[in-house]
Legacy VTK file of the C-alpha trace (Angstrom):
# vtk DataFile Version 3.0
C-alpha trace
ASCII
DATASET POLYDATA
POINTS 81 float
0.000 0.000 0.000
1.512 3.355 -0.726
1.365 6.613 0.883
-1.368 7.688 -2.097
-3.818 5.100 -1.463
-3.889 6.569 2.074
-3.426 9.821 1.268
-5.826 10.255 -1.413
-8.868 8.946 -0.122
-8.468 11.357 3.106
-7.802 14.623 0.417
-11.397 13.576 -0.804
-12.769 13.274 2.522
-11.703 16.451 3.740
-12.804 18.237 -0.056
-16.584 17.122 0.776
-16.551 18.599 4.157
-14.442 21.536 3.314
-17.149 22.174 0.135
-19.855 21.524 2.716
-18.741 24.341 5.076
-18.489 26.867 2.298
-21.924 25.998 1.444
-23.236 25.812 4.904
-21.559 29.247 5.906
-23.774 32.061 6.347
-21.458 35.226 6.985
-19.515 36.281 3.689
-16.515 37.296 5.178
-15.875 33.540 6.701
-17.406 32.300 3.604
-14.742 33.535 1.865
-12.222 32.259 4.457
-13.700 29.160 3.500
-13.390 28.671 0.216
-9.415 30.082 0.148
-9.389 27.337 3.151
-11.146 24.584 0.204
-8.512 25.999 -2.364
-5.975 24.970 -0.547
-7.231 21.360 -0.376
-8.020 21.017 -3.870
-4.165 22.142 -4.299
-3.056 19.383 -2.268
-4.995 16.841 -4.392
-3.570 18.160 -7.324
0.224 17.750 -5.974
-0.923 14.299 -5.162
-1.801 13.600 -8.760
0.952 14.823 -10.163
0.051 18.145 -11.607
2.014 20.792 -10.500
0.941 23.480 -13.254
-2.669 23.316 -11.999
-1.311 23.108 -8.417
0.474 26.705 -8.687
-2.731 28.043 -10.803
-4.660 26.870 -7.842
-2.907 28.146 -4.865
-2.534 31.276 -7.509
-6.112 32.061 -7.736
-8.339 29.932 -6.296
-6.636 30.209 -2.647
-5.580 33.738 -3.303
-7.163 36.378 -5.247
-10.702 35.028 -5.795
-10.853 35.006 -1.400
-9.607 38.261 -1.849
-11.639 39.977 -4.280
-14.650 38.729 -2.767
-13.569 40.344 0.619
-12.938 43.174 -0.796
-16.341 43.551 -2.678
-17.681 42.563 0.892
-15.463 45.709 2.122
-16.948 47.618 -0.786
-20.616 46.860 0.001
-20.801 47.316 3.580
-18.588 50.912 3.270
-22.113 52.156 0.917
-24.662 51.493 3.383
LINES 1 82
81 0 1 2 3 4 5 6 7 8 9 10 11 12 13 14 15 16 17 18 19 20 21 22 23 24 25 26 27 28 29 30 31 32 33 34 35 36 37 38 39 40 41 42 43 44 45 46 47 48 49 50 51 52 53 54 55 56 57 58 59 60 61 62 63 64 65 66 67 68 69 70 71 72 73 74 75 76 77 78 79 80
């Protein structure tokens, strides 16, 4: 048994509940904490099986900038009202 037949099964464990608590958020803010939090995971499974160029896209925008744009559109919203 290698270290990706153990490994891989618990990345797609913790995917379903980490896409479950962006779902199940309710706040924005820690919505968005969320999914940079679920980002993250999906980069791991993507080191795991072996591709690094969608690994660094990944961490690159879907754990970094989309987060951030959304809090700032958050930051955006709430300054108007």
């Amino acid at each position: 048994m290698s270290a990706l037949d153990v490994l891989l099964p618990a990345v797609l464990t913790l995917l379903v509940v980490g896409a479950l608590a962006v779902v199940l958020t309710d706040d924005p803010a820690r919505q968005a904490v969320t999914l940079s939090v679920y980002g993250l995971l999906l980069t791991i499974l993507f080191v795991l099986v072996q591709a690094p160029d969608v690994a660094l896209s990944q961490v690159a925008v879907g754990t970094a900038v989309v987060p951030l744009l959304i809090l700032l559109t958050l930051r955006k919203i709430r300054s108007r009202r």
